[in-house]
C-alpha positions as CSV (number, residue, x, y, z in Angstrom):
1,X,98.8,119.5,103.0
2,X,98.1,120.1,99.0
3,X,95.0,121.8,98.4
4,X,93.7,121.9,94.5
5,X,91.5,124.7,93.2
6,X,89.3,124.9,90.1
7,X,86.7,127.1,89.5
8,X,84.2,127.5,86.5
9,X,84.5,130.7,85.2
10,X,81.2,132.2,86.5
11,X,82.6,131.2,89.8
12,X,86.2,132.2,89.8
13,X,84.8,135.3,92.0
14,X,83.7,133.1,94.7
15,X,86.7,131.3,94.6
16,X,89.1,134.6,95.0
17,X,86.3,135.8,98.3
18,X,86.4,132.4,99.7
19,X,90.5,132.2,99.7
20,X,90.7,135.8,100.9
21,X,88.4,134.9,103.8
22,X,90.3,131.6,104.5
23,X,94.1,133.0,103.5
24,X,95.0,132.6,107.0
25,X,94.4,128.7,107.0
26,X,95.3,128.6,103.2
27,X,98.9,130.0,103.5
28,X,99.8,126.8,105.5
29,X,99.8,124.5,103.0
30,X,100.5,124.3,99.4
31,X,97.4,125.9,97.0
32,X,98.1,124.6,93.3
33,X,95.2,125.5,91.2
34,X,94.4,125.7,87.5
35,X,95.3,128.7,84.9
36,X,92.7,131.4,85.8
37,X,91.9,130.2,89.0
38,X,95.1,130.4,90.5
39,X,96.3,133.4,88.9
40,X,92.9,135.6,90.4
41,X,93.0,134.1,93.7
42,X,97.2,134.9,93.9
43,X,96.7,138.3,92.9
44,X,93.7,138.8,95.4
45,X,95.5,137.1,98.2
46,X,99.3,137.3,97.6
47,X,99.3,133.4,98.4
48,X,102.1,131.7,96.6
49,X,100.1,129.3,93.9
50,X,101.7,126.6,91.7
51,X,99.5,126.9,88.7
52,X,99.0,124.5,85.9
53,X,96.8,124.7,82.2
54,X,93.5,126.5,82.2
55,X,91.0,123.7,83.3
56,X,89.9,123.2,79.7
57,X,93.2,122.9,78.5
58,X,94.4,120.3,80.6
59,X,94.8,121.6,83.8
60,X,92.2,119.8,85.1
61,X,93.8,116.5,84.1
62,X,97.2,117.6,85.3
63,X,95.6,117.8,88.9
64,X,94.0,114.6,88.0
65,X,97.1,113.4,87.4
66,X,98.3,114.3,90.8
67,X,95.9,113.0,92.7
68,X,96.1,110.0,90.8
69,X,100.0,109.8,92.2
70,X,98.9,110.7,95.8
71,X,100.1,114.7,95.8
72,X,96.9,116.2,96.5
73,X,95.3,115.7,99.9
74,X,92.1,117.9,99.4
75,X,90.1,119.6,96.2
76,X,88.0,122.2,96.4
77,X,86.2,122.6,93.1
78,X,83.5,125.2,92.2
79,X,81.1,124.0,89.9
80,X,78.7,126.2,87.6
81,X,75.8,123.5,87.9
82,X,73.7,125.5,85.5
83,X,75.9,125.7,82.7
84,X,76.8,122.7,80.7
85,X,80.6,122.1,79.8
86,X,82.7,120.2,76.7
87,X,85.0,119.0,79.5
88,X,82.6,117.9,81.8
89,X,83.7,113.8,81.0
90,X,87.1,115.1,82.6
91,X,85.4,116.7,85.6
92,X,83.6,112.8,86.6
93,X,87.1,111.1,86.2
94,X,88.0,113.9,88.7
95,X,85.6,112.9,90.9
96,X,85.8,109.4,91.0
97,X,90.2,110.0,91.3
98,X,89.0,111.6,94.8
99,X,86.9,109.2,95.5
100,X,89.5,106.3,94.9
101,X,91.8,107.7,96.9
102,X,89.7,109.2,99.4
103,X,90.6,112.7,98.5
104,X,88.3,114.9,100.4
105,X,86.4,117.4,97.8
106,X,84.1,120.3,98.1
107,X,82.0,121.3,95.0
108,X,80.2,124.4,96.6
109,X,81.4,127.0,98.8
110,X,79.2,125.8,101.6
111,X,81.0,122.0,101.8
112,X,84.9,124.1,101.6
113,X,84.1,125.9,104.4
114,X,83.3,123.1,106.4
115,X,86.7,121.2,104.9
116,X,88.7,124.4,105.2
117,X,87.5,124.6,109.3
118,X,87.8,120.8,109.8
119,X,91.5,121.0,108.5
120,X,92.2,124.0,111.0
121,X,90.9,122.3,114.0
122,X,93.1,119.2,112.8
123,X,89.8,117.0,112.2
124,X,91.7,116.3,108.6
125,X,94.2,113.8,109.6
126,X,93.1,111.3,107.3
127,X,96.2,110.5,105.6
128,X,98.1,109.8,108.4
129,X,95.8,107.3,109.1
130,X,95.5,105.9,105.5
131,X,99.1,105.4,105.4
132,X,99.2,103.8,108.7
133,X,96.7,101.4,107.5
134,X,98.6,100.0,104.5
């Protein structure tokens, strides 16, 4: 499975906790991850990361872009709610990519940890099914 990371800057820490508590599950599937994000969590972890642009330099849109071409399979993306951002307009495209292609996606640590158990237990077998479907 390809899991995406992005993280706001004042929660790149949370990010690098959370995938040190979940590097177990993590390590079994592919992590790419934008600029910062990936290259904190790699060090922290030692998971191989494919990293992309900083978010505000395009890196969100190039996981957008991957998503868009069915590469990605889950997002987990920590948002700063209290902080406004210039590339916020790229972070609702984001959003609605994932919801168009039914791209499960977790905005707050609380909603990855319930992704990041459901895929362990095997309750994430959604795109088996999708592609069944069509």
């Amino acid at each position: 499975m390809n899991i995406a990371l992005i993280a706001h800057d004042a929660k790149k820490e949370l990010m690098t906790q959370f995938c040190i508590a979940y590097c177990g599950i993590l390590s079994r599937h592919t992590i790419l991850a934008t600029g910062a994000t990936g290259k904190m969590v790699s060090e922290a972890t030692g998971l191989n990361i494919i990293t992309f642009l900083g978010g505000a330099h395009g890196g969100s849109q190039q996981i957008a872009a991957r998503i868009g071409c069915d590469e990605i399979d889950m997002l987990l993306l920590f948002r700063d709610p209290l902080t406004a951002k210039p590339d916020e307009p790229d972070e609702h495209s984001l959003l609605r990519l994932c919801d168009v292609h039914q791209i499960p996606v977790a905005t707050n640590i609380a909603t990855a940890e319930m992704l990041i158990r459901g895929l362990d237990r095997g309750d994430l077998d959604w795109r088996e099914y999708m592609r069944n479907e069509k």
